[in-house]
N, C-alpha and C positions, 0 to 999 in steps of 0.2 A: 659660751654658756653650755650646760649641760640641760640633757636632755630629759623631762620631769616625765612625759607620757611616752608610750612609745609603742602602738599596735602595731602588728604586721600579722595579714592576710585574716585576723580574728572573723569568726562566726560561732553565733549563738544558736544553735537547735534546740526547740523544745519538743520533746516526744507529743506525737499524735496521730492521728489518720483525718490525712495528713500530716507529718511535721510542719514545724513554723520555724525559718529561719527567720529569726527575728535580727541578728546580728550579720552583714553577709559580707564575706574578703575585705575587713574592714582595716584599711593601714590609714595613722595617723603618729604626726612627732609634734608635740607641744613643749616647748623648751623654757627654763625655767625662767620665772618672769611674766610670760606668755599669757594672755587674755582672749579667752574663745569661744563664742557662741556658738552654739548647736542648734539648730533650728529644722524644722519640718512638721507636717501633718501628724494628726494625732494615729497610733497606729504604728509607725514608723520606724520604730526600734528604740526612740531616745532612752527611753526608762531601759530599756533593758544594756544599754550602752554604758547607762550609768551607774547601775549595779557590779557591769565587769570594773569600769574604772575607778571604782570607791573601792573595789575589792569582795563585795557581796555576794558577788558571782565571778565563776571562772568561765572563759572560754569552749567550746566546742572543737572548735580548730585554731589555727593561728597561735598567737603566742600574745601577752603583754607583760611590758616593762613598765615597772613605777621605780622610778630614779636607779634606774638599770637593774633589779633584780624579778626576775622571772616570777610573775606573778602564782603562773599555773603550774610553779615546780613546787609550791609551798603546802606545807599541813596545814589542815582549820585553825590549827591553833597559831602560825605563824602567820598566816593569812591575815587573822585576826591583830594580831601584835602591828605586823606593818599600818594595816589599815589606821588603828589607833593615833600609830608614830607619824603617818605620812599625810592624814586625809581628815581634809574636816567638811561637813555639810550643813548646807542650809538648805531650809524646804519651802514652800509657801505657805504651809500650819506652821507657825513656831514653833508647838513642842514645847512650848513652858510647862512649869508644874507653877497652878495657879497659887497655890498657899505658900509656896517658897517666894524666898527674897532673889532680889533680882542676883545679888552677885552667889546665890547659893543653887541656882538655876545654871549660873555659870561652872561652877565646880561641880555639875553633876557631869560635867563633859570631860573631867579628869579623873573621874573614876576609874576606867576602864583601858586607861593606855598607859596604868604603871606608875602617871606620877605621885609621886611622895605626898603624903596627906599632909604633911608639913609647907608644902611649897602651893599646893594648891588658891589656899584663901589669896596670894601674891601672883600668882599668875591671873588667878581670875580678875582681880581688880585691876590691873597692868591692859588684862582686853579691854573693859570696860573703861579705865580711860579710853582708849585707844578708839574707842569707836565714838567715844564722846558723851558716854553717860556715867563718870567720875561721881555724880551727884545723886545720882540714883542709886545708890546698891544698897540701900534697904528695903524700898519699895518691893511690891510683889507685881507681876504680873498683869492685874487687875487696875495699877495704878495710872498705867502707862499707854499712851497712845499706841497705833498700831505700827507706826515707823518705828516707834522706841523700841517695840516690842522685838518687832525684826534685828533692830541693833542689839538687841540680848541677843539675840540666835547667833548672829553675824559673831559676836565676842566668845560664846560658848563655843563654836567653831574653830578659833583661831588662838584659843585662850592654852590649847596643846603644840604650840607654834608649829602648824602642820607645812607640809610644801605645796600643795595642792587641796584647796576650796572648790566644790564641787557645788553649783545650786542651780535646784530645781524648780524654777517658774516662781525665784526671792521676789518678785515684786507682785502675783498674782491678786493679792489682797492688800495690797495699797494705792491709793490715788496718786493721783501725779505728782505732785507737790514733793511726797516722800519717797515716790521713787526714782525720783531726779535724786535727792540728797542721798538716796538709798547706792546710785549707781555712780556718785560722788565719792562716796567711804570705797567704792569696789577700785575702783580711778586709784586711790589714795593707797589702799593696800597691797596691789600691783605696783606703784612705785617704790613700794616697801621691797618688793622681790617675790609674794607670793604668785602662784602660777594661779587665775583662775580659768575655770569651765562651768560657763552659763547654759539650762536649757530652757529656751525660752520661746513663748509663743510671740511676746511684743517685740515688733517693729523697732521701736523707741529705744528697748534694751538691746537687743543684738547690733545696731548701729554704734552702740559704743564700747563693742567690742575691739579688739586689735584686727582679729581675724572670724569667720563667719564659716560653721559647718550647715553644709544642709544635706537631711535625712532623711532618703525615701526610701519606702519597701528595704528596709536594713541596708541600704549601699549609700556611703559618705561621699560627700563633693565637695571642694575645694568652692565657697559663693563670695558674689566680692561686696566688699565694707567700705561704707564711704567715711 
């Protein structure tokens, strides 16, 4: 397998007096396929972790690799282009637009990474099966429970068939019930071949990860998953 992540000795400074190294000699290789919770106190560097590895932000020091191309050698504008091509995210706000239809909420995610307007309405509806809401794509937002709502996210994500799924605390606003079925579909589209990286504050959800980061004061540790 090839390698989808791939930090070596990364840190993130933010100017101030003090600086804040929020990111510190951070090395990690996540290979593709790969399923990874990040986990630690609030405070800790995640977010700003997950800025460099979506591509949002670049590095300080260190280097990263997304499916081997130097992330911090790229213009904004190619930064941008990978990001589109490589990287999909979910958040714990959906991010719906309430008045749009479910599979047109899904196509606002192919806006921005080039593909063809033509192909778009078929890729969206391809996620939306894919996550199990086939039956919904005219409904709007407001129609739909909160698990559903999440699997519109989860499909807008994935609807630009990225290599790497990135989500930030997917199951914050859901009860148990749907975050078991929430962390079912994750289970399901990892055997597809996508790479994900969980940051998560639940128990529940980093235990079903493959492998378990933990993040203190910006420095990564290898934690073990049962």
């Amino acid at each position: 397998m090839s390698a989808v992540v791939e930090l070596a000795g990364v840190g993130r400074t933010f100017a101030g007096s003090p600086p804040v190294e929020a990111v510190r000699d951070a090395d990690l290789v996540v290979e593709e396929g790969g399923y990874v919770a990040i986990v630690g106190p609030s405070g800790s560097g995640k977010s700003t972790l997950l800025h460099i590895l979506g591509c949002l932000d670049t590095p300080t020091s260190g280097s990263y690799r997304l499916r081997g191309i130097d992330v911090g050698g790229l213009s904004d504008g190619d930064r941008t282009s990978l990001r589109g091509a490589e990287v999909g995210f979910v958040f714990q706000a959906f991010h719906l637009l309430p008045y749009r239809s479910v599979i047109e909420n899904v196509m606002t995610g192919l806006v921005y990474n080039r593909t063809p307007r033509r192909v778009r309405r078929e890729r969206s509806r391809q996620a939306l099966e894919r996550v199990g809401l086939s039956h919904r794509l005219d409904f709007t937002p407001r129609q739909l429970s909160g698990g559903e709502r999440q699997r519109v996210a989860v499909a807008r994500a994935i609807a630009a068939q990225p290599s790497l799924l990135l989500c930030d605390e997917p199951t914050g606003n859901l009860d148990t019930r749907t975050t078991s079925a929430i962390l079912d579909l994750f289970d399901e589209l990892r055997t597809d071949g996508l790479t994900l990286m969980v940051i998560t504050h639940e128990e529940r959800v980093s235990q079903r990860a493959e492998r378990r980061i933990e993040m203190i004061d910006g420095f990564l540790g290898e934690a073990e998953s049962s």
